[in-house]
N, C-alpha and C positions, 0 to 999 in steps of 0.2 A: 504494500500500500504506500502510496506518496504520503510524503507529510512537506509541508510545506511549515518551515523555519522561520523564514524572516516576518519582522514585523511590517504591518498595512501603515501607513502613512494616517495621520488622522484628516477625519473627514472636514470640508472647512466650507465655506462658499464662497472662497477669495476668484475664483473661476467666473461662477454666475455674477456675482456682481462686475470683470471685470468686464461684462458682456453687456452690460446692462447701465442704459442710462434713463434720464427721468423720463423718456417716451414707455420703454420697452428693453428685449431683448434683443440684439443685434443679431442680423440672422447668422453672420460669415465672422471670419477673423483669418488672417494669415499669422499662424500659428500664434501667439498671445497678443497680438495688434487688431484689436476690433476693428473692421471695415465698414464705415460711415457709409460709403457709397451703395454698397446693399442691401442697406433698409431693415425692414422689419419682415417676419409670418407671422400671421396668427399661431402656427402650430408648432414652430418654437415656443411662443412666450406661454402656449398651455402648458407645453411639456415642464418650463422652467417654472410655472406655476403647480403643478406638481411634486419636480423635485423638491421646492423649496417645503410644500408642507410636507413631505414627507420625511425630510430632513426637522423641520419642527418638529414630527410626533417622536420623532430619535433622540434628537438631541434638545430638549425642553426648555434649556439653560439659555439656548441663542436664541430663543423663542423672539424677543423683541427683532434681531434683526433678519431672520428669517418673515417675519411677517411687515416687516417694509418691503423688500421683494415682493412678495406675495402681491402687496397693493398695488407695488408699480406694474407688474404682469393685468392684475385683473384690471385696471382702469384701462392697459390696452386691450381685453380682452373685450369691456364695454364699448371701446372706441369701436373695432370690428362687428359688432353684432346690429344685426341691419331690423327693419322693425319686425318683418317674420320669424323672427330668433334666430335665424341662420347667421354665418357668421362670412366677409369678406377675407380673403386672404392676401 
């Protein structure tokens, strides 16, 4: 049986935020340089609304800033949603 020795890195959301500014989540990046030029998806910023709460149900402690994420994702998630509830991407 494998075992795997070394220790995981701890989990953090220095990533997600560095992707993220007060619109949204950035859709691209060339390797840690977010790319302004290509905008936003809706289905980025759910995913990244996901990760973030489920990183809050984890880690409880970073609760506060996991849930400023959160809001910046959902207020673009309200931007995109058109009045039939569907959403633009």
């Amino acid at each position: 049986m494998f075992r795997f020795n070394k220790k995981l890195p701890a989990v953090d959301l220095l990533r997600l935020k560095a992707m993220t500014d007060y619109t949204g989540m950035l859709q691209h990046s060339t390797h840690a340089v977010p790319c302004f030029k290509e905008g936003y998806t809706t289905d980025d910023n759910a995913r990244a609304l996901i990760a973030v709460l489920r990183f809050q149900r984890l880690f409880p402690e970073s609760a506060a800033e996991a849930e400023q994420l959160a809001t910046t994702y959902l207020s673009f998630m309200h931007y995109t949603q058109t009045a039939n509830g569907l959403f633009h991407n």
